[in-house]
N, C-alpha and C positions, 0 to 999 in steps of 0.2 A: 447505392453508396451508404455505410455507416456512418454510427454518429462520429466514431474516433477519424471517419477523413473528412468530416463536416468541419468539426471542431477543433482547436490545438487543444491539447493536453494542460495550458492550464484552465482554458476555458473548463474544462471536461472536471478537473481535481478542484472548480470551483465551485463549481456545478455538486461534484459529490456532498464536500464540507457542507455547504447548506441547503441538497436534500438527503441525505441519507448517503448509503453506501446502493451502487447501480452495476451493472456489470455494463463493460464493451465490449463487442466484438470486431475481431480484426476480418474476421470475413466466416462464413457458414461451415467452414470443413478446419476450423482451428479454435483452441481452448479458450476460454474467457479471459480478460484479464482485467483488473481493477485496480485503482489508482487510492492512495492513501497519502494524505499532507502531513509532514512535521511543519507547523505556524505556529506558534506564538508560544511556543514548549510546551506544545500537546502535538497528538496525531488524529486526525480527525478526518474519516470519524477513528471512536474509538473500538468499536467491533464489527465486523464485518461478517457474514455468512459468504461460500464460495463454493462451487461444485469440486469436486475430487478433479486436477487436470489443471485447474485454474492456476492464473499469474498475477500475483501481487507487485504493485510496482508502489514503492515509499519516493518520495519526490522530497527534498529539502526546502520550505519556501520562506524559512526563516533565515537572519543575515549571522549565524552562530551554527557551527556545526553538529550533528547531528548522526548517531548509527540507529541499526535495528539488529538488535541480537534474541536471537530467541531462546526462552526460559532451560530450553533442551539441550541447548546447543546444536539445534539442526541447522540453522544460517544463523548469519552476522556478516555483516556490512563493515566496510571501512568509515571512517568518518566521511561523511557528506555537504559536501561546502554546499553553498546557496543554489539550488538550480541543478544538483546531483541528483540517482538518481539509483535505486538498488530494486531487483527483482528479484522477486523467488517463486517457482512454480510447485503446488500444493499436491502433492499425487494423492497421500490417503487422508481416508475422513480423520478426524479428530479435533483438540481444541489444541491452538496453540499462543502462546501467550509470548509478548519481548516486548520490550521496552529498547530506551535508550543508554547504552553506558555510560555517556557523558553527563548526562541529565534524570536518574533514572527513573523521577516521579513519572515522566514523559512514560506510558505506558499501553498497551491495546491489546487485542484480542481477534484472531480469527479464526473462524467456525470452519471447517472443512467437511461437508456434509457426500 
């Protein structure tokens, strides 16, 4: 069993915020995926490192809406009410940076190596 069927999701996105950024697996033969909070008008964490393949999941856990638009324009999200909940899967290495539209100090960074 993983930790993502041990856990719920926000145990797991609480868990991230205050140790670092972890990857989960949904089972041995599928890409990683990692959980990122929009809370208190930040995303935390705020950079993340990810294998090439990987799936970023932003989660809304603040009561104020929330996107994730990237600096490229390769995703962007709708707004995200409380409990929403946006993915994007990361194919090549590079660095990529978004914030939030609505908020845009709200900002992060993930490593795609």
């Amino acid at each position: 069993m993983t930790l993502r069927q041990l856990l719920p999701p926000y145990i797991c996105a609480l868990l991230l915020a205050a140790l670092g950024p972890c990857t989960l697996h949904a089972d041995t033969a599928s890409a990683a995926s990692t959980i990122v909070m929009a809370k208190d008008f930040m995303f935390a964490p705020t950079s993340i490192n990810v294998a090439a393949g990987s799936t970023v999941t932003w989660t809304n856990r603040d009561d104020e809406p929330h996107t994730v638009v990237s600096e490229n324009g390769l995703f962007r999200s709708a707004a995200l009410d409380t409990n929403e909940s946006f993915s994007y899967r990361f194919e090549k290495a590079g660095t990529y940076r978004y914030a939030c539209s609505i908020h845009p100090r709200m900002v992060g960074t993930i490593i795609v190596q």
